[in-house]
Backbone bond lengths (Angstrom), bond angles and torsions (degrees), N, CA, C in turn:
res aa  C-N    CA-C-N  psi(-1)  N-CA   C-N-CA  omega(-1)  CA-C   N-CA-C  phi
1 X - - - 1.463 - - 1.529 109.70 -
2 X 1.267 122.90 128.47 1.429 146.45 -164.82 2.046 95.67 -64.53
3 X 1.043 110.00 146.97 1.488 103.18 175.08 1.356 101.30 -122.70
4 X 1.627 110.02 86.24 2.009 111.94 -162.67 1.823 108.94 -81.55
5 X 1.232 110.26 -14.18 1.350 132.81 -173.16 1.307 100.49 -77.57
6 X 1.461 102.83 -62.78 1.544 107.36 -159.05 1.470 116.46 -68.51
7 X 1.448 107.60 -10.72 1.673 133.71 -166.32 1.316 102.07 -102.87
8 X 1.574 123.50 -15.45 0.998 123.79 179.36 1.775 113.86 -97.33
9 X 1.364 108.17 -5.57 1.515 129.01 -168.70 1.346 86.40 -98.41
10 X 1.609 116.39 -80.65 1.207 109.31 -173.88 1.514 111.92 -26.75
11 X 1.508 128.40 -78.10 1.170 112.31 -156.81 1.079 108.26 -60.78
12 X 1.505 157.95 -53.86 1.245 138.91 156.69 1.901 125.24 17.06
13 X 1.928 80.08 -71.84 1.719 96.64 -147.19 1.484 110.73 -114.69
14 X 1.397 109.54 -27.79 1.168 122.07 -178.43 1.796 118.99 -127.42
15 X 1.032 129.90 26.02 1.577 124.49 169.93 1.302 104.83 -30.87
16 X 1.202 112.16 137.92 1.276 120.86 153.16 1.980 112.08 -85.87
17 X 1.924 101.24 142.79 1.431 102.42 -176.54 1.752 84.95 -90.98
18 X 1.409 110.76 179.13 1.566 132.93 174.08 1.430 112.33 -43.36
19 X 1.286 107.73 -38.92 1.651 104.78 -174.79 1.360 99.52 -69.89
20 X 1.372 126.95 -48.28 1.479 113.23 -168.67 1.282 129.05 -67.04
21 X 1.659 93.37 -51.79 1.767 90.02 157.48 1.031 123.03 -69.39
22 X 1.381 122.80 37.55 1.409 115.41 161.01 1.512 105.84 -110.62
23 X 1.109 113.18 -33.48 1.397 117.01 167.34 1.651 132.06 -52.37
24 X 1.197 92.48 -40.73 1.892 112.40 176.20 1.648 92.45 -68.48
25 X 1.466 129.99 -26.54 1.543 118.25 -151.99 1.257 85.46 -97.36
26 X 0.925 128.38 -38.88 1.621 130.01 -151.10 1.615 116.42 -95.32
27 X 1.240 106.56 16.99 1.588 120.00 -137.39 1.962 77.29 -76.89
28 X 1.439 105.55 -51.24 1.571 111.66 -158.30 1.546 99.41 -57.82
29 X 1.643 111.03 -54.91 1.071 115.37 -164.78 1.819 112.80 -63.77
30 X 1.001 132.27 -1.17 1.614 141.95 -166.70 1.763 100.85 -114.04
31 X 1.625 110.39 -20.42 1.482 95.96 -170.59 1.889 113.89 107.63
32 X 1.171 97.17 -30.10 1.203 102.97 -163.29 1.670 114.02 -86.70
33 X 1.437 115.64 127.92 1.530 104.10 -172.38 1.397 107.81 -72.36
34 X 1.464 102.15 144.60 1.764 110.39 173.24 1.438 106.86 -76.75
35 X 0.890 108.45 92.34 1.535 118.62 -173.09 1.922 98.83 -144.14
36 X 1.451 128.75 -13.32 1.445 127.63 173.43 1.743 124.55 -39.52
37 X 0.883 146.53 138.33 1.179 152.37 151.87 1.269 116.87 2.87
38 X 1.368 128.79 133.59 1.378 119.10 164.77 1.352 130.69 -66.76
39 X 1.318 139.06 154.40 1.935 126.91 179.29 1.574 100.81 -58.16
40 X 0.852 131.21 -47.45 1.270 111.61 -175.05 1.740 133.28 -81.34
41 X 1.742 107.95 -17.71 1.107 124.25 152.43 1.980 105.74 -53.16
42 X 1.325 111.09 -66.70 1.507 109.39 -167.02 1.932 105.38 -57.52
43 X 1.238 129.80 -27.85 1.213 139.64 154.75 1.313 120.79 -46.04
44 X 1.680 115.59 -31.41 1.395 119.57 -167.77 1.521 96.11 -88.98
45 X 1.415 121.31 -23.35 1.572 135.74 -167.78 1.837 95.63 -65.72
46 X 1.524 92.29 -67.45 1.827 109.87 174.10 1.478 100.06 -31.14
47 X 1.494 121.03 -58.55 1.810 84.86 -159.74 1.393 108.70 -99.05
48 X 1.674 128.77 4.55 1.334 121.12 170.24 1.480 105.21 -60.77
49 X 1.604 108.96 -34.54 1.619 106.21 -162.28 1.770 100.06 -96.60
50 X 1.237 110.05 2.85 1.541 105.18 157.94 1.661 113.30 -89.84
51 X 1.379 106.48 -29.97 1.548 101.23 -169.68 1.618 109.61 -70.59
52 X 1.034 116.70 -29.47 1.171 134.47 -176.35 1.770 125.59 -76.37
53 X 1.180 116.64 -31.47 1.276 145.75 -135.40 1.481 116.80 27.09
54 X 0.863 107.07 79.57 1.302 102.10 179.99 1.254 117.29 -81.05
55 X 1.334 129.55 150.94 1.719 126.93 -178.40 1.747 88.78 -140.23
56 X 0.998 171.88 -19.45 1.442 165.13 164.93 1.535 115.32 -121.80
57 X 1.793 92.73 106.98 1.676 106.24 -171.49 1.000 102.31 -118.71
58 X 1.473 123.52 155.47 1.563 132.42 -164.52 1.508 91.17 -143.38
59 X 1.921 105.21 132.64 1.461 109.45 177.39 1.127 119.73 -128.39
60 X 1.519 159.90 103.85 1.086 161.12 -141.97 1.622 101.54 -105.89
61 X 1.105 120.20 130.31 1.432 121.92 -161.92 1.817 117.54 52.58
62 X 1.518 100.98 117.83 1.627 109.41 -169.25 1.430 100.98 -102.66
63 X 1.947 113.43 -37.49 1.663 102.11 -144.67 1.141 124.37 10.10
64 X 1.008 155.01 -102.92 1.990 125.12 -140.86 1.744 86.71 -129.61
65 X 0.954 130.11 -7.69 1.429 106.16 158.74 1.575 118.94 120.34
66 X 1.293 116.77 12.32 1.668 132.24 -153.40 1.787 100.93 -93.43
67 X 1.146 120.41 -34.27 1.533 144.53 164.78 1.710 101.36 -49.38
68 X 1.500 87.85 -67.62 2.266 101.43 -157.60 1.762 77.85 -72.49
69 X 1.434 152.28 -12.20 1.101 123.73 -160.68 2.138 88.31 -84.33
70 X 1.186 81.00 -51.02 1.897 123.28 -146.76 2.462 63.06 -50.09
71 X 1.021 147.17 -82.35 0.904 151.46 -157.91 1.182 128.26 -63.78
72 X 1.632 117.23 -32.27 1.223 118.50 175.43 2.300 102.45 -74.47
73 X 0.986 75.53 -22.70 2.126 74.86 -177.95 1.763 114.10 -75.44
74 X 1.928 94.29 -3.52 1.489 81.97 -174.49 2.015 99.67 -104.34
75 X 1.313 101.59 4.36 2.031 113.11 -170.76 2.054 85.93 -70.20
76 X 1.598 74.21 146.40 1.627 97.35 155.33 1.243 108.76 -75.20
77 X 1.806 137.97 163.53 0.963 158.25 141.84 1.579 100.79 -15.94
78 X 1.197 121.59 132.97 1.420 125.11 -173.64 1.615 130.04 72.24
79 X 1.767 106.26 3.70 1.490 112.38 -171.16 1.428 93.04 -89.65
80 X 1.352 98.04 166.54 1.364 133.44 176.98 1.560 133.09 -122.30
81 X 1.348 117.84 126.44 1.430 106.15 -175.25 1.573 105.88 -133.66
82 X 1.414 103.61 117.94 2.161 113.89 -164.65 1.771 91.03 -100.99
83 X 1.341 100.71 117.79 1.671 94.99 171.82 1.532 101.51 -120.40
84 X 1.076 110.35 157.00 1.701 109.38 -160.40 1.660 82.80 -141.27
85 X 1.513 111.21 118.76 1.412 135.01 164.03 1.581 106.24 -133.36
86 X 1.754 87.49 139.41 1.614 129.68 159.64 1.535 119.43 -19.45
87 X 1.533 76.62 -84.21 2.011 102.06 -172.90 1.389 112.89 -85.09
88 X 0.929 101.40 96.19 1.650 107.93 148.36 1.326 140.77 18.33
89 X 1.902 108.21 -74.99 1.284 133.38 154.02 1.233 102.39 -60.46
90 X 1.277 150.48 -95.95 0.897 152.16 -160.74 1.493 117.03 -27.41
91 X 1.819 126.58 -47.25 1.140 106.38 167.46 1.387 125.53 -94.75
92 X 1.544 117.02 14.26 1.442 133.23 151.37 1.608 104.15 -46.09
93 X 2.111 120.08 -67.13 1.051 96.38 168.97 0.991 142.69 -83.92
94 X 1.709 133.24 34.01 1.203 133.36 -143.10 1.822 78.78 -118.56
95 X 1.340 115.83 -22.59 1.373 118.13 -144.66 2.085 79.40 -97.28
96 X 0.773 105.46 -47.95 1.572 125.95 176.49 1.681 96.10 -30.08
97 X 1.917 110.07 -85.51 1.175 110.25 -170.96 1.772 114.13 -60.32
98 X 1.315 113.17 -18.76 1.364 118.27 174.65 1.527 104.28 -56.96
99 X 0.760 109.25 -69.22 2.191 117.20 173.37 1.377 104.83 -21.37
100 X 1.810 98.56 -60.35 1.264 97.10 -147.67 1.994 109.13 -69.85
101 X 1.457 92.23 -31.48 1.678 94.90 -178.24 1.538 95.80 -79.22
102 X 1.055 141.16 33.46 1.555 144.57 151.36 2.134 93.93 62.61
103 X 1.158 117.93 48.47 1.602 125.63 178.90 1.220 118.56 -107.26
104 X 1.926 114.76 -12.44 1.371 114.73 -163.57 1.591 121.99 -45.13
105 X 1.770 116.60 -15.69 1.393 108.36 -140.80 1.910 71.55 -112.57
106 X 1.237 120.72 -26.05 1.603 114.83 173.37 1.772 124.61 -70.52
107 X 1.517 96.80 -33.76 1.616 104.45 -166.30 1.534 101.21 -107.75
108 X 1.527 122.83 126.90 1.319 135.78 175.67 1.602 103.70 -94.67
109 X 1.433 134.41 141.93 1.413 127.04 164.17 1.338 111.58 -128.46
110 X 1.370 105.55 105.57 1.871 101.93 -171.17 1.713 87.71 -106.39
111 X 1.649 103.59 143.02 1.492 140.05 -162.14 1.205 90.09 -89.56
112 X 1.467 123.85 151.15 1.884 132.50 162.94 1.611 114.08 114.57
113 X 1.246 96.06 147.76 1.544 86.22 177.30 1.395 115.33 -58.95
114 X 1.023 130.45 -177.00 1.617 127.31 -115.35 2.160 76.32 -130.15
115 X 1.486 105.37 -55.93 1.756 86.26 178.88 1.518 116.78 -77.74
116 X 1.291 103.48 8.84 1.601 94.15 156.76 1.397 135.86 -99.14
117 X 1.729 102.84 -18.43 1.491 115.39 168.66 1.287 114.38 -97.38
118 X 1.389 133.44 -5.23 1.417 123.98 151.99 1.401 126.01 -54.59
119 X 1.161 107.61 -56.96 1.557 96.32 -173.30 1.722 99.64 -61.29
120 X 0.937 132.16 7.95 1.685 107.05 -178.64 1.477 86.09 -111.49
121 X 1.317 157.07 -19.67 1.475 130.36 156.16 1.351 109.16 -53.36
122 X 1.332 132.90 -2.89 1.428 117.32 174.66 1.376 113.46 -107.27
123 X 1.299 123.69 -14.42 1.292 136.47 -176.24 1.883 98.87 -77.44
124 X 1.380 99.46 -54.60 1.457 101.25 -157.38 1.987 113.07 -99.68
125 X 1.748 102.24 23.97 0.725 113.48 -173.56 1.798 160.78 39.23
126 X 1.458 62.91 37.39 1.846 81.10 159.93 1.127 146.29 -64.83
127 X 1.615 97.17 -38.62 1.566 101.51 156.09 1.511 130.15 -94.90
128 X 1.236 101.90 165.03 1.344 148.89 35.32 1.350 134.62 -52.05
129 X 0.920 140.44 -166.29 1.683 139.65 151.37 1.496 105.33 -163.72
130 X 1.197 107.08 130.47 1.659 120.09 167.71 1.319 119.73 -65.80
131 X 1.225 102.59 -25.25 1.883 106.08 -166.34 1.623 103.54 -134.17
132 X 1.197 128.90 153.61 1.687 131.98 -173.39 1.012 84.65 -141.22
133 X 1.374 139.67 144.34 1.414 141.03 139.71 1.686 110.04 -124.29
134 X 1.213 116.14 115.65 1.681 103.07 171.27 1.197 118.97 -127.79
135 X 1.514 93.68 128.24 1.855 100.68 -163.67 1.734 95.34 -131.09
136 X 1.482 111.49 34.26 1.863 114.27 174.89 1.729 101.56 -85.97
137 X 1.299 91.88 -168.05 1.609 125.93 178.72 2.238 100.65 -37.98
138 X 0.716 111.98 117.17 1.850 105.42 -174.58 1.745 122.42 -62.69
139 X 1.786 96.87 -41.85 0.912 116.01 162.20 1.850 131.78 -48.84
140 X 0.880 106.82 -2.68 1.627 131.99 174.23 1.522 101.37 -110.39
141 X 1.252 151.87 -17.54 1.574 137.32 -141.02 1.774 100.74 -77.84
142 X 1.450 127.17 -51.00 0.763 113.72 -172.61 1.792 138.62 -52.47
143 X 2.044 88.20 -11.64 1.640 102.89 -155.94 1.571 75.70 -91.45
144 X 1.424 126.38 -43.87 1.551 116.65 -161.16 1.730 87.96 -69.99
145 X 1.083 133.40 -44.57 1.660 112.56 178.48 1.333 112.94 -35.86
146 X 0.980 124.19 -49.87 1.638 126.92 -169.34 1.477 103.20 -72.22
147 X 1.362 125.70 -34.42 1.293 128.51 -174.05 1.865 95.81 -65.91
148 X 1.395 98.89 -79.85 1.710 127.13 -178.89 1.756 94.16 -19.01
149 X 1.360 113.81 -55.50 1.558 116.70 -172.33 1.674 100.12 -54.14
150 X 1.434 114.50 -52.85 1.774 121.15 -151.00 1.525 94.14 -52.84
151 X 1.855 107.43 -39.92 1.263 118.51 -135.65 1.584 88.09 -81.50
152 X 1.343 126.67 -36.96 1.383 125.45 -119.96 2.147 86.57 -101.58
153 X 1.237 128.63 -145.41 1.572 135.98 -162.31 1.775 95.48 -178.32
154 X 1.405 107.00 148.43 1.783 111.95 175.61 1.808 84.68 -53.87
155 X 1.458 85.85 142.90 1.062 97.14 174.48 1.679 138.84 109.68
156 X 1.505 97.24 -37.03 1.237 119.18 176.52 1.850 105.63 -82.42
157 X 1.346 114.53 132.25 1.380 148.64 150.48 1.661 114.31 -58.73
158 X 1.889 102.47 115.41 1.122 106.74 135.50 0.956 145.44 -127.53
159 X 1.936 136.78 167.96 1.151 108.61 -133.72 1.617 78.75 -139.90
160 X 1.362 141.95 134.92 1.244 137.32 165.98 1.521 114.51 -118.69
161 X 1.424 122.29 136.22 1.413 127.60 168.72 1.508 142.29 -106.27
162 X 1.262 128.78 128.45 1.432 102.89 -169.51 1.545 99.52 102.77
163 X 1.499 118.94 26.79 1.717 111.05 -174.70 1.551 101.69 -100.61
164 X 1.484 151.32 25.64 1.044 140.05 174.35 1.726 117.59 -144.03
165 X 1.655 104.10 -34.13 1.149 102.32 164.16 1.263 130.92 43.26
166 X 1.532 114.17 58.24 1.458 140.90 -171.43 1.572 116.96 29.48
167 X 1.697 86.00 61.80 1.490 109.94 -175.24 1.534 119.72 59.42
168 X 1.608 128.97 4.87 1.199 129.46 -172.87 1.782 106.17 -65.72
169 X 1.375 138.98 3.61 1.319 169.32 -110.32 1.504 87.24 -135.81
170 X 1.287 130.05 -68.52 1.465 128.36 178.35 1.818 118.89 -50.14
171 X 0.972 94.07 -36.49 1.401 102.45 -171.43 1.695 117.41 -71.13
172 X 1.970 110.85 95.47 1.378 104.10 -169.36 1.691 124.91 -80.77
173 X 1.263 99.03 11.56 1.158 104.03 -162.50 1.362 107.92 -127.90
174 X 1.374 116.85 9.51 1.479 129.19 163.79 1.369 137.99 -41.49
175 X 1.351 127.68 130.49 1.545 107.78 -156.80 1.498 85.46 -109.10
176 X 1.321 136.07 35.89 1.550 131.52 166.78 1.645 107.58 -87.80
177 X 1.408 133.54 88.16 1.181 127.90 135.73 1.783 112.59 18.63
178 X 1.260 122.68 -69.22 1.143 111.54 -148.24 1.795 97.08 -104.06
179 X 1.229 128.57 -8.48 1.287 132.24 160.74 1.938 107.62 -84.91
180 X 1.062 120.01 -41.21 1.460 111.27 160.36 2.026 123.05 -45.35
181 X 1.354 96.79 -41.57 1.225 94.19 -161.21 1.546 109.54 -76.88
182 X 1.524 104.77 -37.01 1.342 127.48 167.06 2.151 121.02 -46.24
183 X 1.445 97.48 -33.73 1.403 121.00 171.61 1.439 104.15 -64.78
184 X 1.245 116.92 -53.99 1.570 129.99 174.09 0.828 114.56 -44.26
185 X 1.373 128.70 -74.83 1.586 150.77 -166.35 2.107 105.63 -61.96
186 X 1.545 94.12 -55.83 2.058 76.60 163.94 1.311 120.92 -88.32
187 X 1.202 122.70 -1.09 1.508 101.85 169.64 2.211 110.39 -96.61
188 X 1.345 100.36 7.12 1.446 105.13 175.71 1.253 100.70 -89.23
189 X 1.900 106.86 -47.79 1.173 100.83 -171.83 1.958 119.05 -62.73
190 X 1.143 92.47 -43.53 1.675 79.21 -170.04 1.414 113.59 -73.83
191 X 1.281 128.44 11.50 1.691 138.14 -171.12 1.438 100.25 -106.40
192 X 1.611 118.31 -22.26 1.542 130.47 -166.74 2.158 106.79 -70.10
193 X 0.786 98.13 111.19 2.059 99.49 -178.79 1.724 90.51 -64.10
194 X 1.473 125.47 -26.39 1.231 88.61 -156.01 1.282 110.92 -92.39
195 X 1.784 123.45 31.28 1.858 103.08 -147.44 2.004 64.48 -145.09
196 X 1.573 116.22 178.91 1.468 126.78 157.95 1.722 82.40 -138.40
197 X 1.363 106.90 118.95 1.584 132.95 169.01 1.661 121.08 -115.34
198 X 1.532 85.73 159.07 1.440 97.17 171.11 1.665 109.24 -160.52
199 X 1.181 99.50 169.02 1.666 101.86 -178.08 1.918 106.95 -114.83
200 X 1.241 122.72 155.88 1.425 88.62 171.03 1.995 86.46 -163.70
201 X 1.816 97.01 126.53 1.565 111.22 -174.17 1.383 117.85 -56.43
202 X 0.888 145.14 145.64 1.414 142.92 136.48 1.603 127.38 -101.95
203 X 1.379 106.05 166.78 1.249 118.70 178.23 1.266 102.16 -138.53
204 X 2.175 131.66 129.74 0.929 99.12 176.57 1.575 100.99 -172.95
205 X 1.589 130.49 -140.15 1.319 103.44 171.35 1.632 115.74 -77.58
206 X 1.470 113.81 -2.58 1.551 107.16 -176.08 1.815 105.64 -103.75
207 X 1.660 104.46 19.35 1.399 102.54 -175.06 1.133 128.60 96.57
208 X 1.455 123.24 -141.93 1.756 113.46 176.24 1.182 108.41 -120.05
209 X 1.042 119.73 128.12 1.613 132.00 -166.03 1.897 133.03 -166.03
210 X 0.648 156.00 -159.49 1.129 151.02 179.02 1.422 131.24 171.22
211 X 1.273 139.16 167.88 1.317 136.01 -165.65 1.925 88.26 -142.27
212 X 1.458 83.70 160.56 1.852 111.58 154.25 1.414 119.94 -76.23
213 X 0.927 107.41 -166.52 1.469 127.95 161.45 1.653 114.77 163.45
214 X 1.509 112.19 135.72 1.300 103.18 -152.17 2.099 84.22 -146.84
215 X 1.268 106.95 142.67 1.020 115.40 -164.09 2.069 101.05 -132.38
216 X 1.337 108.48 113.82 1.871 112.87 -143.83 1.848 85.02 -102.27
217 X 1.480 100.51 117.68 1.667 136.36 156.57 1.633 117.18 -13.61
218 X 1.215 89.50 -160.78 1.741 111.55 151.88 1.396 114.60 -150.78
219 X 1.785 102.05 32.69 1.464 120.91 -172.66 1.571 126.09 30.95
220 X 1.588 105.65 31.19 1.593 93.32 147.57 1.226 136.95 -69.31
């Protein structure tokens, strides 16, 4: 089924320029699953991190880099964007399209699974962070909540993707790993005093799906 709406938004709000659709095209040929953000999702990234000003963003799951691009173009002069990927290859090409959109000196890509390179943004002081985005493995979401919180300051936005997953989200008794973990992570989140959250569905060219968004206290 054609998504004439969502194609009609995109061009609006979110076009993609040449570099990006080059990324979505090339996805097979690089290794990397086409599984990246939609243009108008990575557009929706742009004005949270304009509304906010954000200048230090933290991204949990990079694959090839269409997210850390879509975000590092929306930083003020002096921002920063730390994306922390799995695979190897993958942030080999993440580092690739980073070059090519001229971002290298904005976008950081640290290698390893993701709860092993968190705790060292807190050690070696990176955070705070203004911006969270986590778009990794689902089955982990609840542990990066606890992280995302340590990392994050009142004030700071997080942003989760992949929270409904063509309604597979209802189902409590699901033996999917990555719909369990996802169960975890919003029912922590909206029980959490220190965050004001919400979840919100979509429909679109990547189907039916949805993200969080969670906006962090001063934990009274």
């Amino acid at each position: 089924m054609s998504d004439r709406a969502g194609d009609y938004i995109v061009g609006l709000f979110g076009a993609e320029d040449e570099l990006l659709a080059s990324l979505r095209e090339e996805a097979d040929r690089t290794g990397v699953p086409p599984i990246a953000i939609s243009a108008d999702e990575g557009r929706l990234l742009q004005v949270l991190l304009t509304a906010i000003n954000a200048r230090r963003v933290l991204e949990v799951g990079t694959l090839g880099g269409y997210s850390a691009i879509c975000m590092a173009r929306a930083l003020p002069p002096g921002g920063r964007v730390i994306t922390l990927e799995s695979n190897r290859r993958h942030a080999e090409v993440t580092r690739a399209n980073v070059a090519q959109a001229g971002l290298t000196r904005l976008v950081d890509v640290r290698v390893g699974e993701a709860l092993d390179t968190l705790p060292a943004l807190e050690a070696d002081g990176s955070a705070p962070f203004d911006f969270i985005f986590l778009d990794a493995d689902k089955r982990h979401n609840d542990t990066y909540l606890d992280w995302s919180l340590r990392l994050s300051r009142p004030g700071s936005v997080i942003v989760a993707d992949n929270v409904v997953r063509d309604g597979a989200v209802l189902d409590g008794d699901s033996a999917d790993p990555d719909v369990a973990g996802i169960r975890r992570f919003l029912e922590r989140l909206s029980a959490d005093p220190r965050v004001s959250a919400t979840a919100i569905q979509t429909v679109g060219t990547k189907g039916y799906d949805g993200f969080a968004l969670a906006l962090v206290g001063n934990g009274d």
